[in-house]
C-alpha positions in Angstrom: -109.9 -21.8 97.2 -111.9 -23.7 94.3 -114.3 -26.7 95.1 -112.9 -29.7 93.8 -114.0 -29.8 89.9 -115.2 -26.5 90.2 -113.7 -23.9 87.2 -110.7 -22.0 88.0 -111.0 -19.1 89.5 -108.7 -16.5 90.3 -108.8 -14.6 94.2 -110.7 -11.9 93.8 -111.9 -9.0 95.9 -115.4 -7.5 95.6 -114.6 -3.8 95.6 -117.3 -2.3 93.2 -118.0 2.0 94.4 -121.3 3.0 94.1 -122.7 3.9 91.0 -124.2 6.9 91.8 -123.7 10.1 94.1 -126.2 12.8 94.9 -125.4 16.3 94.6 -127.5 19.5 94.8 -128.9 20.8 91.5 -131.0 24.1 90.8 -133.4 23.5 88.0 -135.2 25.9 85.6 -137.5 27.1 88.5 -134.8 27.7 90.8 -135.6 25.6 93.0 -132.7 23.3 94.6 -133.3 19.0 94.1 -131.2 16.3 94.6 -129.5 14.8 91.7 -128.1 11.4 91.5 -125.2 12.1 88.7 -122.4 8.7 87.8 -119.4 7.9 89.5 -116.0 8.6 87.7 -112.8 7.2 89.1 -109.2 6.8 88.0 -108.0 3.0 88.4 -104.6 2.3 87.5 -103.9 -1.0 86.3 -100.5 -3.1 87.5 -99.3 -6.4 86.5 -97.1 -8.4 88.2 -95.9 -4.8 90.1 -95.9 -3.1 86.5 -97.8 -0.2 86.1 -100.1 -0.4 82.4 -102.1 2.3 82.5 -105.3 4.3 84.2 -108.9 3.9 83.7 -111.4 6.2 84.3 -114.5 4.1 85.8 -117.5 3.8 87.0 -116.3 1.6 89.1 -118.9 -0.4 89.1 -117.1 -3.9 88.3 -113.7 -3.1 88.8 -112.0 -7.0 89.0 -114.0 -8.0 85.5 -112.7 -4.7 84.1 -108.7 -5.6 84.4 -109.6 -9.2 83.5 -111.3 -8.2 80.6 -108.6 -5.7 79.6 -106.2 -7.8 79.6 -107.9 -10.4 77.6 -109.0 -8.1 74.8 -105.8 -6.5 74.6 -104.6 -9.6 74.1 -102.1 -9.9 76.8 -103.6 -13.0 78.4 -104.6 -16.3 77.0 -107.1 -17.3 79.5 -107.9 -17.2 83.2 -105.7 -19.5 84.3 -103.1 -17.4 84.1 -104.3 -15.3 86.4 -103.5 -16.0 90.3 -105.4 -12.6 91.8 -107.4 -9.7 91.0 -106.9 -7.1 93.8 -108.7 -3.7 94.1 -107.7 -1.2 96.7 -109.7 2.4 96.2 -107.6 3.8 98.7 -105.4 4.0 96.3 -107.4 4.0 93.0 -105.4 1.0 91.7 -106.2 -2.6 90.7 -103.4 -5.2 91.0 -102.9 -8.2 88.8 -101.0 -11.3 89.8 -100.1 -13.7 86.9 -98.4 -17.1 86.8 -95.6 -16.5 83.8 -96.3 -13.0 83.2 -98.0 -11.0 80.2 -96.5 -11.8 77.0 -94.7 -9.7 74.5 -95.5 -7.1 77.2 -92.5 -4.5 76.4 -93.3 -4.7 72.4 -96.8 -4.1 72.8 -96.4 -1.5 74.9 -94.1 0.5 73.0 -96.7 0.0 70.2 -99.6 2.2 71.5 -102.6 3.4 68.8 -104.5 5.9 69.9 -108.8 4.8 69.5 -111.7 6.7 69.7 -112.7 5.4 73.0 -114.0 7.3 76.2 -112.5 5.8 79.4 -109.5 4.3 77.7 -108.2 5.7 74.5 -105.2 3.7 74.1 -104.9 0.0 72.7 -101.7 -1.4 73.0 -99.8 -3.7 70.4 -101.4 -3.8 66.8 -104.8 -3.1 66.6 -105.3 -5.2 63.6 -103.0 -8.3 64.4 -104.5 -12.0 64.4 -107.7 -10.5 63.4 -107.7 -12.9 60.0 -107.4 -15.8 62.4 -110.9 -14.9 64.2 -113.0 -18.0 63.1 -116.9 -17.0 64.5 -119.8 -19.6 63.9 -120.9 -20.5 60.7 -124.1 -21.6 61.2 -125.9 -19.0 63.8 -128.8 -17.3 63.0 -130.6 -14.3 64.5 -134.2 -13.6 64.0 -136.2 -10.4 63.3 -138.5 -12.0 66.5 -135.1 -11.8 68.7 -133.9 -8.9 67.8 -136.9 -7.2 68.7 -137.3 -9.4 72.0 -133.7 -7.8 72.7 -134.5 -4.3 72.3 -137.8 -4.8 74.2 -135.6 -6.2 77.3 -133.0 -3.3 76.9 -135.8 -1.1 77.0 -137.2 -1.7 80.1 -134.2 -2.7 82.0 -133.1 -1.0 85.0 -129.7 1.4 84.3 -127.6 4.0 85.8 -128.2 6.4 82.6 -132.2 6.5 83.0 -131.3 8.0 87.1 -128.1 9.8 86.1 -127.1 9.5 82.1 -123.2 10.2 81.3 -123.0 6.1 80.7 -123.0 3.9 78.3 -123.8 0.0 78.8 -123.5 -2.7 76.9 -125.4 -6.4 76.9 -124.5 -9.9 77.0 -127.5 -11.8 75.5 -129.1 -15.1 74.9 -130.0 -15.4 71.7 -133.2 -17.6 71.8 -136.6 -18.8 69.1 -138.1 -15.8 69.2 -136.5 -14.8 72.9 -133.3 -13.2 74.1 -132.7 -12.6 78.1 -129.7 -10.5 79.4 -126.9 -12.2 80.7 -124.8 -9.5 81.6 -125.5 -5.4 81.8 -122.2 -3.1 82.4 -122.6 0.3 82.3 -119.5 2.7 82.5 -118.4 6.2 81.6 -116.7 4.4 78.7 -118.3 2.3 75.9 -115.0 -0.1 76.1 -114.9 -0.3 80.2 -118.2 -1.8 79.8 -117.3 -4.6 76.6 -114.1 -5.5 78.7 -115.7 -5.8 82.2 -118.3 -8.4 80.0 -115.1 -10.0 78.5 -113.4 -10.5 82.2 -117.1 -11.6 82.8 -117.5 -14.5 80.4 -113.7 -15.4 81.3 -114.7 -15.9 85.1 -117.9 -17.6 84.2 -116.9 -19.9 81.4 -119.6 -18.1 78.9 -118.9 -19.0 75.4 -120.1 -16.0 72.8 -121.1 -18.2 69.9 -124.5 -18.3 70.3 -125.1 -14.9 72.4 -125.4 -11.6 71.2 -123.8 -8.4 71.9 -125.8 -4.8 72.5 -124.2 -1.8 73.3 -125.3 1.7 73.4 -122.4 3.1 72.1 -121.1 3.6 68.2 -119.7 1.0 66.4 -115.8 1.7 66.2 -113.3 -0.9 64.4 -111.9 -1.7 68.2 -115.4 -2.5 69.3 -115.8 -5.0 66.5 -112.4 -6.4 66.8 -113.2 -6.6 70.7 -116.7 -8.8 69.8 -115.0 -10.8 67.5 -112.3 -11.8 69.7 -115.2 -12.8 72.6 -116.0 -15.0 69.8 -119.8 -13.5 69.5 -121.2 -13.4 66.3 -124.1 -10.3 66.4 -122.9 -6.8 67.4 -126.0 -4.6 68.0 -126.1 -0.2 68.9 -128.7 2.0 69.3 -125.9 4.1 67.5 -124.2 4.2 64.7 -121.2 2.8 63.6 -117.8 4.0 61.4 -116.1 3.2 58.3 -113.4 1.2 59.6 -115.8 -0.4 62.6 -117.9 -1.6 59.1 -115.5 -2.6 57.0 -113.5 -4.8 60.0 -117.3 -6.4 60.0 -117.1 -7.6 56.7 -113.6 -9.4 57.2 -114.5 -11.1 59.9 -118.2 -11.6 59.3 -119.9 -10.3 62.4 -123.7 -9.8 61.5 -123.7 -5.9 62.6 -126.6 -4.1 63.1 -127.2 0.2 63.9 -129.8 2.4 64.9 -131.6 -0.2 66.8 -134.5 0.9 68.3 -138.2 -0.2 68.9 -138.6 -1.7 65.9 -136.4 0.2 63.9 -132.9 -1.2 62.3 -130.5 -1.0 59.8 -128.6 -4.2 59.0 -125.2 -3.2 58.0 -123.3 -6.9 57.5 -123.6 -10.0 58.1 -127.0 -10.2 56.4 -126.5 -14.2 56.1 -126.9 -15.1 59.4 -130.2 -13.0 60.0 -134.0 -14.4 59.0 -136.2 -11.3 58.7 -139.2 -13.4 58.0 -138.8 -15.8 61.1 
C-alpha cells in the first residue's frame, strides 16, 4: 500500500540471491583456497501468465531487472502500469502483473533481432523504431573535472568483479561542478541485465536521466545506446570500446559518448558539444 501522495509503486518482493558463492580452487602452487566466483541463474520472465523469455542473472536485483526490461524493450509506458513484481527462485521465474496488458505484444514478439548482448541476446520488436523521436537535453554539459571525478569514484567503488570478476556493471551518476556521486551500481553477468535493472530503478524511484550520466564497463553496442537514450540520459561512458553501429546511433540521437575511459585517459567519440575540456 502507498502513503497517501507518495509515488506509485508497484508490490514488490525483495528476492535478490547472493552475489557470490565460494568454491574450492587449486592455484599455481597447488595449494587448495577458497574462491568466491558470481552467481548465474536462469529467470524466466512472465507477463500477465505469458511466458517472454529467460534471463541469465546475477540475481542480484531481480524485480528492477523485469521492470527495466520491460521498459527498454518498450513494452511498457510507465510504472503505473505495473500492479506487481513477483520473484519466486524456487522456480527461477519472475512474474509481472499489469493493469491493460503489454502492448503490441504478439507483433513484437514475432519480430525478434538477435544483439550482441551477454545475458539476453534477443530484443524484441524493431530495434530501431521511435528512435528519431528521442529528444535528450540540449543544454547539458559535462566537464573534463567530472568526468574524471567519475572515474575516480568507479575506481574505488566496492564490486563483485574485483572479489570474483565474470561481471560487468554499469553506473547511474550525478553529474555535478566538478563532482559526480553514484546513484546506482548493478553488476550482472550481462552488460544489459545491469542497464535494465538501472532503468526498472529510475522507474521505481522517479529518477529523471537528463542531467545524470551513464558508465558501464561494457562495449558500446547500438542497443546500449538506444537503451541510454530511451532513459533519456545524455552521456554514455565505457572503460571499453564501442561499435560502428553503437557510434553511428550516437550521432543521430546526439548522446555525448565517450570510450576507453580510464584514469585520466579518454577518447571522445560524439557528442563533443556538450563536453568543456577546459572547465
Amino acid at each position: 500500500m502507498n502513503a497517501p501522495n507518495a509515488p506509485y509503486r508497484p508490490v514488490l518482493t525483495d528476492a535478490a540471491r547472493p552475489s557470490t558463492f565460494n568454491v574450492s580452487a587449486i592455484d599455481e602452487n597447488g595449494q587448495t583456497r577458497d574462491t568466491p566466483i558470481a552467481g548465474e541463474h536462469p529467470l524466466t520472465l512472465y507477463v500477465d501468465k505469458r511466458e517472454i523469455l529467460t534471463l541469465m542473472t546475477l540475481g542480484a536485483a531481480p524485480e528492477a531487472l523485469a521492470i527495466g526490461y520491460l521498459r527498454n524493450q518498450r513494452l511498457l509506458d510507465k510504472v503505473e502500469d505495473i500492479v506487481s513484481v513477483q520473484v519466486d527462485w524456487d522456480v527461477n521465474s519472475v512474474v509481472v502483473n499489469t493493469r491493460n496488458g503489454l502492448k503490441d505484444l504478439d507483433a513484437k514478439l514475432g519480430k525478434r533481432t538477435t544483439t550482441s548482448g551477454c545475458g539476453q541476446g534477443t530484443v524484441f520488436g524493431d530495434l530501431m523504431a521511435d528512435i528519431d523521436s528521442v529528444r535528450l537535453p540540449v543544454d547539458a554539459v559535462l566537464t573534463r573535472a567530472t568526468l574524471y571525478a567519475l572515474l575516480d569514484r568507479v575506481r574505488v567503488h566496492e564490486t563483485i568483479y574485483k572479489q570474483a570478476g565474470a561481471v560487468h556493471g554499469c553506473a547511474l551518476a550525478t553529474n555535478g561542478n566538478g563532482a559526480s556521486d553514484i546513484l546506482y551500481f548493478v553488476e550482472d553477468v550481462g552488460r544489459h541485465n545491469a542497464v535494465d535493472a538501472i532503468a526498472g530503478k529510475m522507474w521505481l524511484d522517479r529518477v529523471d536521466g537528463g542531467d545524470k550520466i551513464f558508465y558501464t564497463t561494457g562495449r558500446l553496442t547500438s542497443e546500449m545506446v538506444i537503451k541510454a537514450a530511451q532513459m533519456g540520459i545524455p552521456f554514455l561512458v565505457s572503460r571499453s570500446g564501442l561499435t560502428q553501429m553503437g557510434y553511428e546511433i550516437a550521432q543521430t540521437v546526439g548522446i555525448t559518448m565517450i570510450g576507453r575511459a580510464t584514469g585520466k585517459h579518454f577518447l571522445l567519440f560524439a557528442g563533443g558539444e556538450r563536453f568543456r575540456a577546459d572547465a
